[in-house]
Structures are given as C-alpha cells and as structure tokens.
C-alpha positions in Angstrom: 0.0 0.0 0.0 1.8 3.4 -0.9 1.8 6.2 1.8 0.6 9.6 1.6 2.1 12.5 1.8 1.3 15.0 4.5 0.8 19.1 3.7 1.5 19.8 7.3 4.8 21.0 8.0 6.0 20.5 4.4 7.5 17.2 5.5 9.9 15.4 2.2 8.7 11.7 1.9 10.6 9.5 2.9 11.4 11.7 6.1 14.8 11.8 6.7 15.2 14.2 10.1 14.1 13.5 13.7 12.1 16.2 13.3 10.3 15.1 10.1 10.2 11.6 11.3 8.3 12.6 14.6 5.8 14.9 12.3 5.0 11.8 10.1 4.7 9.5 13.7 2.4 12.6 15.3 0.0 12.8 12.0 0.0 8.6 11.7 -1.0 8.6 15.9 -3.8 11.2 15.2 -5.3 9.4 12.5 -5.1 6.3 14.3 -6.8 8.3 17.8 -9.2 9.5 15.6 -10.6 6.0 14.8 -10.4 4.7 18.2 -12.4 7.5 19.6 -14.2 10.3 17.6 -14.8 7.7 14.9 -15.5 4.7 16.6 -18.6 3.4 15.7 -17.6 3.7 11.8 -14.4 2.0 13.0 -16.5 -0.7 14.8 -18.6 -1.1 12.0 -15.8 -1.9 9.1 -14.1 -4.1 11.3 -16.6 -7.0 10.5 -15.7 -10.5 11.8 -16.8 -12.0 8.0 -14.8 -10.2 6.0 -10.9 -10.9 5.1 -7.9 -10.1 7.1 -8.5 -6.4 7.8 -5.3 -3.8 9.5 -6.2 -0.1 10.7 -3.9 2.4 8.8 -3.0 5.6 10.2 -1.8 8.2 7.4 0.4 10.6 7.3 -2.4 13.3 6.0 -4.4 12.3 9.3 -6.7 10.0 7.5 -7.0 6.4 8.9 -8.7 3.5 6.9 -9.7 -0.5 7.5 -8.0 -2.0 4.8 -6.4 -5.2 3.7 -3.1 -5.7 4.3 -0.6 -4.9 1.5 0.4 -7.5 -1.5 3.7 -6.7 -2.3 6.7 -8.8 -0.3 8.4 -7.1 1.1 6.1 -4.4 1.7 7.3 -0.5 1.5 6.6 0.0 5.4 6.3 -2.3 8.3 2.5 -3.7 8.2 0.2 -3.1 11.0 -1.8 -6.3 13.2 -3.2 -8.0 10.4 -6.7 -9.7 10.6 -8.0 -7.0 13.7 -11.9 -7.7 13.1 -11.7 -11.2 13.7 -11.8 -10.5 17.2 -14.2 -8.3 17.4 -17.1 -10.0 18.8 -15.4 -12.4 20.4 -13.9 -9.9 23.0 -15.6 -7.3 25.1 -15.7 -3.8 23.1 -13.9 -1.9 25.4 -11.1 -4.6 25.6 -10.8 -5.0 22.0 -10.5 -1.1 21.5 -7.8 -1.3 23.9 -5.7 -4.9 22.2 -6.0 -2.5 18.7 -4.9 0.6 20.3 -2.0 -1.7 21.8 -1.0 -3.3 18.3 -1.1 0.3 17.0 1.5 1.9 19.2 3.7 -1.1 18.3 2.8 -0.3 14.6 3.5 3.7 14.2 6.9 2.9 16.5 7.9 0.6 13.6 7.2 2.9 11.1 8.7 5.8 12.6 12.4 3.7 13.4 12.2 2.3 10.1 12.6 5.8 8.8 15.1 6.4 11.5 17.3 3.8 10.8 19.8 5.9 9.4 19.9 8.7 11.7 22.8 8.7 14.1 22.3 7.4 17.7 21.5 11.0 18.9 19.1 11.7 16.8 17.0 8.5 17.6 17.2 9.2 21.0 16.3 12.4 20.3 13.4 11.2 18.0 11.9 8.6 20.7 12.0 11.9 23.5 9.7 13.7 21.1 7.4 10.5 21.0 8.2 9.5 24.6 6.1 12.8 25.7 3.0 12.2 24.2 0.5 9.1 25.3 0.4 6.3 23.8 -2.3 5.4 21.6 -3.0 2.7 24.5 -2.8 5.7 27.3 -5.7 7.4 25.3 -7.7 5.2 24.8 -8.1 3.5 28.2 -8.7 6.5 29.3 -11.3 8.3 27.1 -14.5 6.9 28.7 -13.5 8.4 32.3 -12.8 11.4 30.4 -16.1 11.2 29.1 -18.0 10.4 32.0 -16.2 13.2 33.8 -17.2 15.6 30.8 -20.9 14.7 31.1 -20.5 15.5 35.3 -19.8 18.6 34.6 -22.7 19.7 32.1 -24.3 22.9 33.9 -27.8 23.8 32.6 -27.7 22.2 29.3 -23.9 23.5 28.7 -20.8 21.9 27.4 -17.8 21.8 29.5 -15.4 24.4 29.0 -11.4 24.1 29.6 -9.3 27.1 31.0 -8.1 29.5 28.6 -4.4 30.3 29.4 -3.6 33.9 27.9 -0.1 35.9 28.0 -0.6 38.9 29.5 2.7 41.0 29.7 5.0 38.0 29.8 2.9 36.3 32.3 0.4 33.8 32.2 -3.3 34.3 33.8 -6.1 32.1 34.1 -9.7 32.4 33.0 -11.4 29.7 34.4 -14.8 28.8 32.2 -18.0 27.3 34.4 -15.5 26.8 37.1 -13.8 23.6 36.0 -10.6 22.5 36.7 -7.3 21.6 34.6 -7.8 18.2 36.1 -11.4 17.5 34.2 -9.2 18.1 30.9 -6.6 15.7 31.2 -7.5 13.3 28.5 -9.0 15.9 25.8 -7.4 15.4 22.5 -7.3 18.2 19.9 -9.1 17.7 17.0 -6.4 19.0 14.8 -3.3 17.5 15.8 -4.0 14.4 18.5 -2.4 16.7 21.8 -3.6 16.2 24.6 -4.9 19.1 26.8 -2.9 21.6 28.2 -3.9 24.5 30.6 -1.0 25.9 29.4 -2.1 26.9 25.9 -5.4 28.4 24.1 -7.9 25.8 23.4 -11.4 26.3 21.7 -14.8 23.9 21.3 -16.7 23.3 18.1 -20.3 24.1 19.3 -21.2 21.5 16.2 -19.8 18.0 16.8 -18.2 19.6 20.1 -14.6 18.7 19.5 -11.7 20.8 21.0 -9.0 22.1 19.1 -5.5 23.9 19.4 -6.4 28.2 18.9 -3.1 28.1 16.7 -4.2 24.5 14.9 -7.4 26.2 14.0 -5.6 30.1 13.7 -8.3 31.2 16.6 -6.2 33.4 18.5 -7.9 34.8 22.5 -8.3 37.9 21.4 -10.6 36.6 17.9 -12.0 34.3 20.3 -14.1 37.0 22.0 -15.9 37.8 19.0 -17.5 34.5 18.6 -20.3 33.3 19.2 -20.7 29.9 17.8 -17.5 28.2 16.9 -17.5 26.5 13.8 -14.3 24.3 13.5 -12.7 23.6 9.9 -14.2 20.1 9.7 -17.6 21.0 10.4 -17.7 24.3 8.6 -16.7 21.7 5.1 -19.3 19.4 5.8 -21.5 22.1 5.8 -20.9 23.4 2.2 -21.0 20.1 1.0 -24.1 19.6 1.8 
C-alpha cells in the first residue's frame, strides 16, 4: 500500500530528520486516535468479523482507513496487526479497542524507526523523547470513557464543559477559568487538529457543532478573535456544511 504525503509541516517523503520523522509519527497517531475514539462506531462497524484479514492504517495526512493488508513482499513499510476484526465480537468492546490501540502503538513505532534507521544514535534518542512525551495510543484510549464520563458530570444547565483559557498577558500567564472547571477534568481531551492532549498551558477552543476541541493556533483562533465568537464552527464541520 503506498503512503501519503502530508501538507503539514511540508514534511519530504521519505522523512529523513528526527524532526520530520516525529511529524509523520504525530500525523500517523492522530489518524489512528481518531478512529479509536471520535470515529469509533464507523471503525467498529468496518471491522466486520466475515470479511478478510482487515489492518487499521493511520496516514500521514491524518486519515485512517480498514483495509487489507498490502500485496507486495516485502512491503514498503512495516505492516500493521493484520486480521484485527476477527476479534471483534469475540472480545468485550472496550477490551478490543484497547488490544487494537496496543498493536497500533507497536505499529506507528515501527514505522517511525524504520525511517530512522539511518539517523545517528543522537538523533533517535532524540526522535523517541519527542514520542516519549505524548501518550500512547493505549494511554488514550483507556482512558477516554473516564474522560467522558467526567465531561458529562460537569454539564451545567444544558452547557458543554469548557477548559481554561491560558492567555499571556505581559509575559505572564493568567487564568480564566470557564464554568469553574478544573485543569484536572481536561486531562484526556485530545485536539481535533493534531491528537495533543490538553494543556492549561495553551489556548484551546470547542466546536459548538460535533463539540470537538482544538488547538487556537491548529485552528488560527487566537484569544483575542475568540471574544468575538459566538458559535464556533471548526474547519471540519464548517466543510461538511458546504458540501451539503
């Protein structure tokens, strides 16, 4: 199966820096979190127990797809699990979720080190610190249903929990806390953009349509432009709606 390219960060395929390597890894993860969790019950559904050997892909444009496994010997990257929906029904849902999230850490590490295997030993201990600090896919997903659960707590007169805005005010950071929650009810939200997880420490904003949240300077929503809106409609959304 050939790879795709990714338009963020103008990263040359086949990446050859840590840096580039680590974009490619970052972009494959969010595609990958994105079918585990915002896009799970399409996931679910193409993973059907009577069809062929089936593998989750995770792109490097941040699209993810059930497919079957490549033809070609050897193939042009490491494969992922092969033959993921056989299991399906035979496990709990929650536990399957987790066995694919598992077999897809072990996945986008292959790919990214078979990129890397010509970079020096610095820079692939350089390259595994950069993916070292985020969660594994694993991490993520065992954890998004208390996340959710938490995130349905703290609904407040039919409104949508609301993470603290961090804005840098002279060199110093102040807090604006949003229906009083804490940076502790945020600890698993993923941005819709690029797969981080949240941060008090940076600008965040919610889609008021499928009620993702997203990076201000994934989205280019800065504070300030913030203020002036009323019903945030994120870049996903806003191109479903003129397709329609």
């Amino acid at each position: 199966m050939g790879d795709a390219a990714s338009g963020r960060g103008h990263v040359v395929y086949p990446p050859r820096s840590a840096e580039d390597i680590f974009k490619d890894y970052r972009a494959r993860r969010s595609a990958i979190l994105r079918a585990l969790t915002h896009d799970v019950e399409e996931f679910y559904a193409q993973c059907d127990p009577e069809k062929e050997n089936l593998c989750l892909y995770g792109y490097a444009n941040e699209a993810w797809e059930v497919a079957l496994p490549a033809e070609e010997v050897p193939t042009e990257l490491p494969e992922p699990a092969l033959g993921i929906n056989f299991a399906r029904d035979g496990m709990n849902r929650r536990d399957w979720l987790a066995l694919v999230a598992v077999h897809s850490d072990s996945w986008l590490l292959s790919v990214a080190f078979y990129y890397a295997a010509r970079l020096n030993r610095n820079d692939r201990k350089r390259l595994f610190g950069m993916i070292n600090d985020l969660q594994t896919v694993f991490e993520v997903v065992s954890g998004a249903r208390q996340q959710q659960s938490k995130e349905r707590s703290s609904m407040d007169n039919g409104g949508r929990a609301k993470p603290s805005i961090k804005i840098e005010n002279n060199g110093k950071a102040t807090t604006e806390e949003a229906y009083g929650e804490d940076d502790s009810d945020h600890g698993e939200t993923l941005c819709g953009t690029c797969g981080g997880i949240y941060s008090a420490d940076e600008f965040w904003i919610g889609c008021d349509i499928c009620e993702r949240w997203y990076h201000g300077k994934c989205v280019k929503i800065t504070p300030a432009k913030a203020e002036s809106i009323k019903h945030y409609k994120c870049p996903s959304c806003s191109s479903k709606r003129a397709r329609q």
